[in-house]
C-alpha positions in Angstrom: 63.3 117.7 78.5 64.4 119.3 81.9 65.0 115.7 83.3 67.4 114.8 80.4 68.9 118.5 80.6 69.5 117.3 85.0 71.1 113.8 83.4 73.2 115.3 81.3 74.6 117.7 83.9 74.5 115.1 86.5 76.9 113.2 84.0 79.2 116.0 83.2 79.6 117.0 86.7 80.6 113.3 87.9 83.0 113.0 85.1 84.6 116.5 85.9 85.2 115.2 89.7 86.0 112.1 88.8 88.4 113.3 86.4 89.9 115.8 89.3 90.2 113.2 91.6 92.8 111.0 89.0 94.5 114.2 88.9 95.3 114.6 91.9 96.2 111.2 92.4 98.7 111.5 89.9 99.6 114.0 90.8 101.1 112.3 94.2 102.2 109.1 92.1 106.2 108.9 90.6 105.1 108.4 87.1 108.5 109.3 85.2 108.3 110.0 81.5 104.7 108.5 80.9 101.3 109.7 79.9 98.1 108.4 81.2 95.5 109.3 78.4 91.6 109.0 79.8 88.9 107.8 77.0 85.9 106.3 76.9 82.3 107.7 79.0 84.7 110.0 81.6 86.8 111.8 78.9 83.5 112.5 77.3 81.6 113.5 80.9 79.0 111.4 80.3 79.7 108.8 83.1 77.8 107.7 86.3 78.3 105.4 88.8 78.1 102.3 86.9 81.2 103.2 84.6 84.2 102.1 84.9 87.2 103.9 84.1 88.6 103.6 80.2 92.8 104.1 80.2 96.0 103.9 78.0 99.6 104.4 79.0 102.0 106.2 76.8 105.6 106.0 77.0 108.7 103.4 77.5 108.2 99.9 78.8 111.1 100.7 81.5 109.1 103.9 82.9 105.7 101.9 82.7 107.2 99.0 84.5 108.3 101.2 87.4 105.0 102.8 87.7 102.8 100.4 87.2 102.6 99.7 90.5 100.9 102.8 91.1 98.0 102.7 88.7 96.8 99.6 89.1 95.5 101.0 92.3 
């Protein structure tokens, strides 16, 4: 039980950096009027290193055209 508590806290913990990290990285990143909208294992904290990272775009084609660019790296 105390091993699955450390996996789930492992988890939680790698999905809050990992989640602060794409933050920030926006952050830095001309976006204009678009969303980027996290799902999947990292928006519920339960990712590791073997997950990959689950996205959608909101907003017009124009603004996702001029930033997309920036989040495909």
């Amino acid at each position: 039980m105390l091993t699955e508590f450390h996996n789930i806290k492992k988890a939680e913990n790698f999905s809050e950096n990992k989640i602060l990290i794409i933050r920030e990285q926006l952050a830095q990143t001309p976006l204009g009027e678009i969303a980027v909208v996290i799902v999947g294992s990292i928006a519920r904290r339960e990712a590791s290193e073997e997950s990959d990272i689950d996205y959608f775009v909101v907003g017009s084609q124009e603004d996702f055209q001029a930033s997309k660019a920036h989040l495909e790296r």
